[in-house]
C-alpha positions as CSV (number, residue, x, y, z in Angstrom):
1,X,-81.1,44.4,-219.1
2,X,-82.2,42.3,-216.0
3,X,-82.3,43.9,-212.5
4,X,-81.3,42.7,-209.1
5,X,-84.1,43.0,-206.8
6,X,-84.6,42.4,-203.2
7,X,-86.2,39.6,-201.7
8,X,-89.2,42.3,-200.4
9,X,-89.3,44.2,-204.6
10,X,-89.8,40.5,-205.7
11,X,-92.5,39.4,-203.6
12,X,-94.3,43.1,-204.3
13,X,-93.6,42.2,-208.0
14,X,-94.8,38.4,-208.0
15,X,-98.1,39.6,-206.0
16,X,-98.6,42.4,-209.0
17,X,-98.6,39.4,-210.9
18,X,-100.8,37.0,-209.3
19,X,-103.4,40.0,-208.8
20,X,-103.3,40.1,-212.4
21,X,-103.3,36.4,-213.1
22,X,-106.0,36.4,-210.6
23,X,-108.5,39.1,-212.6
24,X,-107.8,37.8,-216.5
25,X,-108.4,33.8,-214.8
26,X,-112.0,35.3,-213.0
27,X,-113.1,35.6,-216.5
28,X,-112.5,31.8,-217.4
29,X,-115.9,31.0,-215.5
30,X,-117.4,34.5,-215.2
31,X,-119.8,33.7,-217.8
32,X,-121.0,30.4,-217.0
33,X,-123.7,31.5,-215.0
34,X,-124.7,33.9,-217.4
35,X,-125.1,31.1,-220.1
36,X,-129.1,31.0,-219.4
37,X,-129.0,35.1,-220.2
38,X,-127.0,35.0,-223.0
39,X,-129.2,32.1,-224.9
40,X,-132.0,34.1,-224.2
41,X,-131.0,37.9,-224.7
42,X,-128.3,36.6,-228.1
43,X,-131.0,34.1,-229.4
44,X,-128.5,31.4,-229.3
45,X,-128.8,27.3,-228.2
46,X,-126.8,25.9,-225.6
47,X,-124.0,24.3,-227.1
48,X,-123.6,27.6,-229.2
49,X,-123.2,29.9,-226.1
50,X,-121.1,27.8,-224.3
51,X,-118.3,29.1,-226.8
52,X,-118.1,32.0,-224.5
53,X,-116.5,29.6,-221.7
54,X,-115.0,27.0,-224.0
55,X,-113.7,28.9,-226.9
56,X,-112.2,30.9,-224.0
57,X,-110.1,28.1,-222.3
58,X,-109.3,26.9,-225.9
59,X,-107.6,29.9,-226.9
60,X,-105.9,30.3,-223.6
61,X,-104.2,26.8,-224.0
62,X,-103.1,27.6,-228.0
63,X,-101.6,31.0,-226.2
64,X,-99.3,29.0,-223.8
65,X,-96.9,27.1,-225.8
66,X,-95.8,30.8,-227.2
67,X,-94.9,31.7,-223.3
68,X,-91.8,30.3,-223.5
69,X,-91.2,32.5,-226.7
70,X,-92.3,35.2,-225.1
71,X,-90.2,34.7,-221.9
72,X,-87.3,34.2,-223.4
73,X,-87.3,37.1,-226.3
74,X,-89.1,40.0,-224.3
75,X,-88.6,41.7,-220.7
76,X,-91.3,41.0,-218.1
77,X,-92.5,44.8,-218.2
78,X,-93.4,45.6,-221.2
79,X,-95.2,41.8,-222.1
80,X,-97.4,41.9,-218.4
81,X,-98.7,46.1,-219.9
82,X,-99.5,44.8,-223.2
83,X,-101.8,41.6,-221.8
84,X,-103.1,43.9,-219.0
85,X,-104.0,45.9,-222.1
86,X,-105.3,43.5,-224.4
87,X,-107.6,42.1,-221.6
88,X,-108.8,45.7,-221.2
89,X,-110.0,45.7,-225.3
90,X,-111.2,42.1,-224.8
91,X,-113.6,43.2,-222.0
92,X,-114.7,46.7,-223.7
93,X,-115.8,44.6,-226.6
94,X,-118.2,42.2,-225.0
95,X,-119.8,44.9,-222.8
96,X,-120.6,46.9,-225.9
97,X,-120.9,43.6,-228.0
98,X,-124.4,44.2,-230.1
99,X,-124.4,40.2,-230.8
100,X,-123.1,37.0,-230.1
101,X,-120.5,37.1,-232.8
102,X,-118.8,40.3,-231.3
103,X,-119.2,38.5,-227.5
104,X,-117.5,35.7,-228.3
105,X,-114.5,37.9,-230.2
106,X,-114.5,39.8,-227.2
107,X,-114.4,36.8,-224.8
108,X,-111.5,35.5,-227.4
109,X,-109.4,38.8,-227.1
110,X,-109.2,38.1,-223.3
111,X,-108.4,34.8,-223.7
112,X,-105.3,35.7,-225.7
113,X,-104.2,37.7,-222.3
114,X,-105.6,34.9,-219.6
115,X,-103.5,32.0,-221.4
116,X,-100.0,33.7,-221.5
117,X,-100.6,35.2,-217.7
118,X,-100.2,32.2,-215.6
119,X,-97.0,30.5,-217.6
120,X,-95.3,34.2,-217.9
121,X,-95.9,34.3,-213.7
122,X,-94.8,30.5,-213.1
123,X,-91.6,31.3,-214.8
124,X,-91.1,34.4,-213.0
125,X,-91.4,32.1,-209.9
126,X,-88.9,29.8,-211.6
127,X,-86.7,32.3,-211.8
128,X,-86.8,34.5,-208.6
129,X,-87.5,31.4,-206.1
130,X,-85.1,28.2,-205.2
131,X,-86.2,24.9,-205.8
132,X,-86.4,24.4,-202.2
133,X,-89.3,26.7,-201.6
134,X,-90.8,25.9,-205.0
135,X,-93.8,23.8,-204.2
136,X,-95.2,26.2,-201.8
137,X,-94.9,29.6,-204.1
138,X,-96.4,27.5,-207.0
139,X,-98.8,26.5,-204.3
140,X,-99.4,30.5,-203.8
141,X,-99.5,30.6,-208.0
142,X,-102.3,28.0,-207.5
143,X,-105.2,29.9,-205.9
144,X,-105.0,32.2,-208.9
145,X,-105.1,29.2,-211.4
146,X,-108.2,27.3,-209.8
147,X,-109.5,29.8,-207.3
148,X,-110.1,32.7,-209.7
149,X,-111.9,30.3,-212.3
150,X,-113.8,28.4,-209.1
151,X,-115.0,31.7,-207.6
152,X,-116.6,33.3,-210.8
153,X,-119.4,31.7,-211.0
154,X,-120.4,32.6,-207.4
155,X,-119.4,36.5,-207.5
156,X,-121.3,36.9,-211.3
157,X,-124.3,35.3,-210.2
158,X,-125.5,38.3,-207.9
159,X,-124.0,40.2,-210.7
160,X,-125.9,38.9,-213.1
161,X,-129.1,38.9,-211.0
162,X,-129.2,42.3,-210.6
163,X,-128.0,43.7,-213.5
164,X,-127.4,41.6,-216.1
165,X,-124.6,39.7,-217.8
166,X,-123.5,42.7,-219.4
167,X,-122.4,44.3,-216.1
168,X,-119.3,41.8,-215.6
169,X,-117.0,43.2,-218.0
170,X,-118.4,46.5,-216.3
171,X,-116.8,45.2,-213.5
172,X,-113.7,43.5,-215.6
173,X,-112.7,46.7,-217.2
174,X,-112.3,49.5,-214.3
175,X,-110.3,46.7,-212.2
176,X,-108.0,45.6,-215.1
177,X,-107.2,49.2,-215.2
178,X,-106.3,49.7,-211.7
179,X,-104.0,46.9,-211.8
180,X,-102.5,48.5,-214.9
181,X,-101.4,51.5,-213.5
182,X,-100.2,49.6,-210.6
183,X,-97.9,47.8,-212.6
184,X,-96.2,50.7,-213.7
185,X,-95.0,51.6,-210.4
186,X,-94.0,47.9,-209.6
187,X,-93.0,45.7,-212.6
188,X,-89.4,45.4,-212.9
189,X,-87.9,43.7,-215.7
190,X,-85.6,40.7,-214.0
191,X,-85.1,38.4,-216.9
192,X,-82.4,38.7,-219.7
193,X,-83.6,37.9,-223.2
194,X,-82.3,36.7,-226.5
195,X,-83.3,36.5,-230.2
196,X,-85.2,33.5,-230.4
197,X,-87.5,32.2,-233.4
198,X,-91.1,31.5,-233.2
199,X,-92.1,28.9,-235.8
200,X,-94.9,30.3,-237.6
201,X,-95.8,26.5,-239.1
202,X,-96.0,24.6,-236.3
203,X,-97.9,27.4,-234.7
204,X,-100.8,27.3,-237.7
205,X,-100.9,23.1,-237.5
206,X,-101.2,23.7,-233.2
207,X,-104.2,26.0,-233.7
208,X,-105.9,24.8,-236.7
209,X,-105.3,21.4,-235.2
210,X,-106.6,21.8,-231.7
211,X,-109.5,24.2,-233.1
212,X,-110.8,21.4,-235.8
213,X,-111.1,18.9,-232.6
214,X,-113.0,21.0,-230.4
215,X,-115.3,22.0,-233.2
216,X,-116.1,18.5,-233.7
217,X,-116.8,17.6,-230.0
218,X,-118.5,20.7,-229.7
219,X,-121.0,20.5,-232.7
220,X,-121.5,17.3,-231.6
221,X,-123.0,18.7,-228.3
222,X,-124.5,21.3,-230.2
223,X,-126.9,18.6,-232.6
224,X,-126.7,15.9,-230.2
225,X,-125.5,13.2,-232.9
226,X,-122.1,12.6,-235.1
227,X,-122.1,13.5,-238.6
228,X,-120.1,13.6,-241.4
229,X,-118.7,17.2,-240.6
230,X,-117.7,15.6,-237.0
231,X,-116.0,13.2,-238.1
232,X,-113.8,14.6,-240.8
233,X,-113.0,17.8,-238.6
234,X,-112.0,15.6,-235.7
235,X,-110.1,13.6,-238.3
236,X,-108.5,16.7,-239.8
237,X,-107.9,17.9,-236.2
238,X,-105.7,14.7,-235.3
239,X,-104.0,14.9,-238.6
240,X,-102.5,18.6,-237.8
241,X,-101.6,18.0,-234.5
242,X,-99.4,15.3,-236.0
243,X,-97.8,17.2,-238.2
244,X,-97.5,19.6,-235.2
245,X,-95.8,17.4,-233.0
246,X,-93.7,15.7,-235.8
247,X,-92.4,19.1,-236.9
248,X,-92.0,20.0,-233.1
249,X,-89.5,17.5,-232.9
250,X,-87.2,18.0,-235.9
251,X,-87.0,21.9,-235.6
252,X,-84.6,24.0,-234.0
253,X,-87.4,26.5,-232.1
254,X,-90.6,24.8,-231.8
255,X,-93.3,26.8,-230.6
256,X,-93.5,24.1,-227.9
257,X,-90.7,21.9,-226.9
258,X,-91.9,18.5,-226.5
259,X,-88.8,17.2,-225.6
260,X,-89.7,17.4,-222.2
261,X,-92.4,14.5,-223.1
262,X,-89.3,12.1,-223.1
263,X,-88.6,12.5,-219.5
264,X,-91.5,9.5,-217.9
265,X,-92.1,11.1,-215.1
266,X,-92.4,14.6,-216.2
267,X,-95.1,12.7,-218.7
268,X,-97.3,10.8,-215.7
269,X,-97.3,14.4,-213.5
270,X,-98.3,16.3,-216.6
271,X,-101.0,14.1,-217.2
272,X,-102.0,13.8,-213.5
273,X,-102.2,17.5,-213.4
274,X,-104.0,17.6,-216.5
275,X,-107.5,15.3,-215.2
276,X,-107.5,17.3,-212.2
277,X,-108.0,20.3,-214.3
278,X,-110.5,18.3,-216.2
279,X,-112.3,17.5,-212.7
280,X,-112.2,21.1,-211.9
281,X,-113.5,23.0,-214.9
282,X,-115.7,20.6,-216.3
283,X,-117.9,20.3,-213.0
284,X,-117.7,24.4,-212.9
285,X,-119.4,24.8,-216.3
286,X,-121.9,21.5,-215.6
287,X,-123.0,22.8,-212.2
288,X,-124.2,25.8,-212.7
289,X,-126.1,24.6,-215.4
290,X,-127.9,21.9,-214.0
291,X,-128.6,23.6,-210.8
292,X,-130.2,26.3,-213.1
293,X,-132.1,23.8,-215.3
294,X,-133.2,21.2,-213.5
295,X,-133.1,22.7,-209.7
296,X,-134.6,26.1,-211.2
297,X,-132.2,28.5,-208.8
298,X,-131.4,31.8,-209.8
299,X,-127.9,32.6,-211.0
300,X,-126.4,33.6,-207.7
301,X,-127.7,31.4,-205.6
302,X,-126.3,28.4,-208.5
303,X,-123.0,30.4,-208.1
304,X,-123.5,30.6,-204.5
305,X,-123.6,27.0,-204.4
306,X,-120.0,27.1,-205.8
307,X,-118.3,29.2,-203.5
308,X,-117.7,27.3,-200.2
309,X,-115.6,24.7,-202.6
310,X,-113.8,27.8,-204.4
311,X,-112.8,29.0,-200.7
312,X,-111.6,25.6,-199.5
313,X,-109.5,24.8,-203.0
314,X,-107.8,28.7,-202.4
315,X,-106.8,27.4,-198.5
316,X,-105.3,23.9,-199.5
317,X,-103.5,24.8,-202.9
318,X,-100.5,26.5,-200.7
319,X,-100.8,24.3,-197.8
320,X,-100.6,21.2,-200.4
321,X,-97.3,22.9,-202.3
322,X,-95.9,23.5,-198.4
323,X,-96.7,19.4,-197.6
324,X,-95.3,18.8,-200.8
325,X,-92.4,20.5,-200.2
326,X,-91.7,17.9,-197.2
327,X,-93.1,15.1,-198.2
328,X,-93.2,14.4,-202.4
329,X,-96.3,13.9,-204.6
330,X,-97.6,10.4,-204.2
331,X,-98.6,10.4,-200.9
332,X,-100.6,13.5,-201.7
333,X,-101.9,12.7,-205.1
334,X,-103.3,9.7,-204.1
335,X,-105.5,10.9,-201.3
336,X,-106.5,14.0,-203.2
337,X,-107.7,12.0,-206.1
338,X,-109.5,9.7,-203.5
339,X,-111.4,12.4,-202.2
340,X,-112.2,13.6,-205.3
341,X,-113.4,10.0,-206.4
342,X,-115.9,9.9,-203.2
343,X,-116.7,13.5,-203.8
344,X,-118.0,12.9,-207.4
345,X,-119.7,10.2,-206.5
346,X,-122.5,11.4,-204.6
347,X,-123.5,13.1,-207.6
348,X,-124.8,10.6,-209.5
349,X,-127.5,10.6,-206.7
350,X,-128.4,14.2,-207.5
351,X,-132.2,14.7,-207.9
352,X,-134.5,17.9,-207.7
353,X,-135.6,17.2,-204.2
354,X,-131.9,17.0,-203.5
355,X,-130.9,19.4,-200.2
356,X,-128.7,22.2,-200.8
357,X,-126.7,21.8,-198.4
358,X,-125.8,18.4,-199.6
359,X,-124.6,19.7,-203.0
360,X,-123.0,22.1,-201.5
361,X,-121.1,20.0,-198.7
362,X,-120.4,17.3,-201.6
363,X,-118.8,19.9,-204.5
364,X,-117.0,21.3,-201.2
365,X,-115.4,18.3,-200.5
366,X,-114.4,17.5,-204.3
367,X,-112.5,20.3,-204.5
368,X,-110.4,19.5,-201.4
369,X,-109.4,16.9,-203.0
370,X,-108.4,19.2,-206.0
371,X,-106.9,21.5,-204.5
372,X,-104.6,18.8,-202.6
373,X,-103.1,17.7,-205.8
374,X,-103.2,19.9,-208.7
375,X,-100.4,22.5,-208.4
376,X,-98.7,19.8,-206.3
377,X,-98.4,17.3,-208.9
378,X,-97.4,20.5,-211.4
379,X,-95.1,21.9,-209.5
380,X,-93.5,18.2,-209.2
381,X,-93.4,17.3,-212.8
382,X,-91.4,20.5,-213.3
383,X,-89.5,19.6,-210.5
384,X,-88.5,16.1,-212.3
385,X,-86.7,18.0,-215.2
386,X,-83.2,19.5,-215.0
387,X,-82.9,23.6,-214.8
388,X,-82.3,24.0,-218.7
389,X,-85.7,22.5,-219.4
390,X,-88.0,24.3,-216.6
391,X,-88.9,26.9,-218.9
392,X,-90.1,25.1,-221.5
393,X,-91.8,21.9,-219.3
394,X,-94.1,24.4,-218.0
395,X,-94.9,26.0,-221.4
396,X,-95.9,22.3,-222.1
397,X,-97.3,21.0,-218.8
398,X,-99.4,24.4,-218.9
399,X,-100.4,23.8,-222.4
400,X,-101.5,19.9,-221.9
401,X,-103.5,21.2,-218.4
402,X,-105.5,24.3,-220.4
403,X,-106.5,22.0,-223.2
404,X,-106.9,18.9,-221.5
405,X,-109.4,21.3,-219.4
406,X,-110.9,23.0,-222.7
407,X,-111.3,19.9,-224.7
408,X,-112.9,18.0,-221.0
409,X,-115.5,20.6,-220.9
410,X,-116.2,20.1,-224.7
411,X,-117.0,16.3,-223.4
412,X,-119.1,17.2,-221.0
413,X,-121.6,19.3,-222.7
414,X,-121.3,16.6,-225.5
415,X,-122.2,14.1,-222.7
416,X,-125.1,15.8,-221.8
417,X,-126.7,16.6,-225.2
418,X,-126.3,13.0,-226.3
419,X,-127.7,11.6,-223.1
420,X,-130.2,14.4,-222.8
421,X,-133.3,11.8,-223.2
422,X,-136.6,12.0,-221.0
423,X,-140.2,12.0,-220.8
424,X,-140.0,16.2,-220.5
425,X,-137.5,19.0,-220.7
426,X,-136.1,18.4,-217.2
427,X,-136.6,15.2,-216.9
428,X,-134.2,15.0,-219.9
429,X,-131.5,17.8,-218.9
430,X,-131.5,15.9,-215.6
431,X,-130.3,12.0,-217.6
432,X,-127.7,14.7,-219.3
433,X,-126.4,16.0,-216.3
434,X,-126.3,13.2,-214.3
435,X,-124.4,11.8,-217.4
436,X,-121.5,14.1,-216.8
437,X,-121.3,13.6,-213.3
438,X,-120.8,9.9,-214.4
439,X,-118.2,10.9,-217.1
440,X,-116.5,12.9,-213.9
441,X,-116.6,10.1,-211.9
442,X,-114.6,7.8,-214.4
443,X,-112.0,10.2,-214.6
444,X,-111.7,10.5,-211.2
445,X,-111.2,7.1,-210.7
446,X,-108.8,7.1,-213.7
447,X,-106.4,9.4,-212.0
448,X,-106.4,7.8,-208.9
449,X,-105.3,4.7,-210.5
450,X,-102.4,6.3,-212.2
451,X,-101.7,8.2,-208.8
452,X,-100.4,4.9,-207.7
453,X,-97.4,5.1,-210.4
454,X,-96.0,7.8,-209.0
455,X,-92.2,7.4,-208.1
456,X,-92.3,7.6,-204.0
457,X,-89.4,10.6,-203.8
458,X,-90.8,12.9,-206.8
C-alpha cells in the first residue's frame, strides 16, 4: 500500500536514495586506477582486467530495462534493502576474491545493484516531484550518476597507494552497511504496485545479445587484431538484439518498452544523452591509464588529476537542470557539447613533457561541458513523452546511456590496442592513447552537430 508523505519525509527519503545511488555508482570507476595492480598482483593483460570496469557498466545497463518491472511490481522498501544488500555480497567477494575469476564475479554482483539504483531513484523522483521542478531534482539525481563515477578514480588512488586495491571494497562494505541501516529508519514505500510480467525471452536475447558484442570489441582490444571469433560473436550479438527488439515490439510486457523510441524527439535526447556518457566514462577509464603508463604517476596522483573535473561536473549538473528548467535544452546542449569539443581537443597534443596543470585545467573544462548537458538533455527527453510513458522512457533512455557508455569504453581500449604501435613500450601506449583521445574528439564533434536538431522549446 502507498503512503502519503510530506514534502520534508520525501526529501529525507529521496536523499537516502541518492546516498545510496551515490556509494553502488563510486564503484563504476573505483577500480580503474587500480587496473595497473590488479594486472600485476592477478597475472592478467590489459584488456583482460579492464573487465572489472567494463563488465561492470555492461551489467549495470542489462539490469536497467528490468527497473521498470521492478518499479511497477515491488514497493520501494523492500527492492532499495535487497540492492543495498546485494552490493554488500558483491563487495565482500572481491575483497576476499583469491583470483581474477572471483573479482570480476564479485565486481558483477555489484553491478546487478549499481544498474537498477539510479532508474529505481529517477522514478521515485518522477513520482514524488512536478514536472515543473523536474529538471533541477534530476539535476540533483545527476551528481550521483557522473559525480560518483568521476570521483572514484581520485579517492582510490591514495587508497590504492597505501594499501592496495584490496582495501576499496574495505571501504565499500562498512559504508554500504551504514547506509543499510539507515534505510530502515527512512524508506517509505510510496508507490502502488501491480502484477506485471517480466518476459523471460526477451530478457535472454537482451543479455546474450549485448554480452556477444562487447566480447567481440573487447577481445579485439585484448589481441589487438579481428578474428574469426570477433566477427561471428559481434555478428551473433546483432542478431539477438534483433530478435530482442523485434519481440520487444509484438509482446504485451517487454522487458523494455521501446515504444517510447517512436516519439523523435524522445529518440535525438536519448541519443544526445547517451555520447555524453560515452565522453564521460570513456575518458575516466583512458586517463588514468595513460597518465600511469606513459606519464609514470602513481595511482593517486593519476586520480588526483581527475578530481577538480569530478568537482566542477557535481556543481553544474543541478545548476544546468535549474537553467533548464527556464530555458529548454538546445540552448544548453549546444554549448555544453562545444565545450566539450574544445576541451577534448587539447588532448591530442598530450605528450610526456606535458604540464600537469594543463591536463588538469583541460579534463576540468571537458567536464563542464558534461555536466552542462547530460542530465539536462535526459531529464528533457523524458520530459517530451506523455505521463503514461515516463516510467518506461527512463527504463529505456537509462538503458541506451549505460550501454552506450559500456560498449564506448569497449572502443576505446580497442582503439588503443590496435593503434598501440611505436619504436618502445611507451612510445607505443602513447600513439594508443592519443588514439582515443582522437576517437573522443569525433564524438564530441558528433553530438554537437546533432545538438543543433534540437526542437527550440523541448
Amino acid at each position: 500500500m502507498a503512503e502519503q508523505l510530506s514534502r520534508k519525509r520525501t526529501n529525507l527519503l529521496v536523499a537516502v536514495l541518492f546516498l545510496g545511488g551515490f556509494v553502488l555508482l563510486l564503484g563504476e570507476t573505483f577500480m580503474n586506477n587500480a587496473l595497473p595492480q590488479v594486472m600485476r598482483d592477478m597475472h592478467v593483460n590489459q584488456a583482460t582486467a579492464q573487465w572489472v570496469s567494463t563488465g561492470y557498466m555492461m551489467v549495470s545497463g542489462l539490469m536497467i530495462p528490468v527497473s521498470a518491472w521492478t518499479f511497477h511490481r515491488f514497493q520501494l522498501r523492500p527492492t532499495f534493502f535487497t540492492l543495498m544488500l546485494i552490493f554488500i555480497i558483491g563487495c565482500a567477494i572481491s575483497w576476499f576474491s583469491p583470483s581474477f575469476g572471483w573479482l570480476l564475479a564479485g565486481r558483477l554482483i555489484q553491478a546487478v545493484s549499481a544498474g537498477a539504483i539510479i532508474p529505481l531513484t529517477n522514478n521515485v523522483l518522477l513520482v514524488a516531484y512536478p514536472k515543473k521542478i523536474r529538471g533541477m531534482m534530476m539535476g540533483l539525481s545527476g551528481i550521483i550518476i557522473s559525480f560518483a563515477p568521476a570521483i572514484g578514480p581520485s579517492l582510490s588512488g591514495w587508497v590504492i597507494d597505501h594499501f592496495g586495491w584490496r582495501m576499496l571494497f574495505g571501504i565499500l562494505t562498512p559504508v554500504s552497511a551504514v547506509i543499510l541501516f539507515i534505510s530502515f529508519f527512512t524508506t517509505k514505500n510510496i508507490t502502488s504496485t501491480r502484477p506485471v510480467k517480466i518476459d523471460g525471452l526477451g530478457l535472454m536475447y537482451e543479455t546474450l545479445g549485448l554480452g556477444a558484442i562487447l566480447f567481440a570489441l573487447s577481445t579485439v582490444g585484448n589481441d589487438g587484431k579481428i578474428t574469426l571469433t570477433v566477427i561471428v560473436s559481434l555478428v551473433v550479438g546483432i542478431i539477438l538484439c534483433a530478435f530482442f527488439v523485434h519481440r520487444s515490439n509484438h509482446v504485451d510486457d517487454p522487458v523494455a518498452n521501446l515504444r517510447v523510441l517512436k516519439n523523435r524527439h524522445f529518440d535525438l535526447m536519448t541519443l544526445l544523452s547517451s555520447t555524453s556518457n560515452i565522453a564521460l566514462v570513456g575518458i575516466e577509464l583512458v586517463m588514468p591509464l595513460y597518465n600511469q603508463d606513459v606519464r609514470g604517476l602513481s595511482a593517486f596522483h593519476s586520480g588526483l588529476t581527475l578530481l577538480l573535473g569530478a568537482i566542477l561536473m557535481g556543481i553544474m549538473n543541478p545548476i544546468s537542470g535549474w537553467l533548464y528548467d527556464r530555458m529548454g535544452i538546445k540552448k544548453l546542449a549546444i554549448i555544453g557539447n562545444t565545450i566539450v569539443v574544445l576541451g577534448t581537443l587539447p588532448m591530442l597534443f598530450f605528450n610526456q613533457g606535458t604540464s600537469i596543470v594543463v591536463i588538469v585545467l583541460t579534463y576540468a573544462f571537458r567536464c563542464v561541458g558534461i555536466g552542462f548537458s547530460m542530465m539536462s538533455l535526459f531529464t528533457a527527453s523524458i520530459n517530451a513523452l506523455p505521463k503514461e510513458q515516463e516510467i518506461d522512457g527512463n527504463a529505456v533512455g537509462s538503458t541506451l546511456r549505460q550501454v552506450a557508455g559500456s560498449l564506448g569504453t569497449a572502443v576505446m581500449m580497442m582503439v588503443v590496442s590496435l593503434c598501440a604501435h611505436g619504436t618502445n613500450h611507451v612510445a607505443a601506449l602513447a600513439n594508443g592513447y592519443h588514439a582515443a583521445y582522437l576517437t573522443a574528439l569525433i564524438i564530441a564533434v558528433f553530438s554537437l552537430v546533432l545538438s543543433c536538431l534540437l526542437p527550440k522549446k523541448a
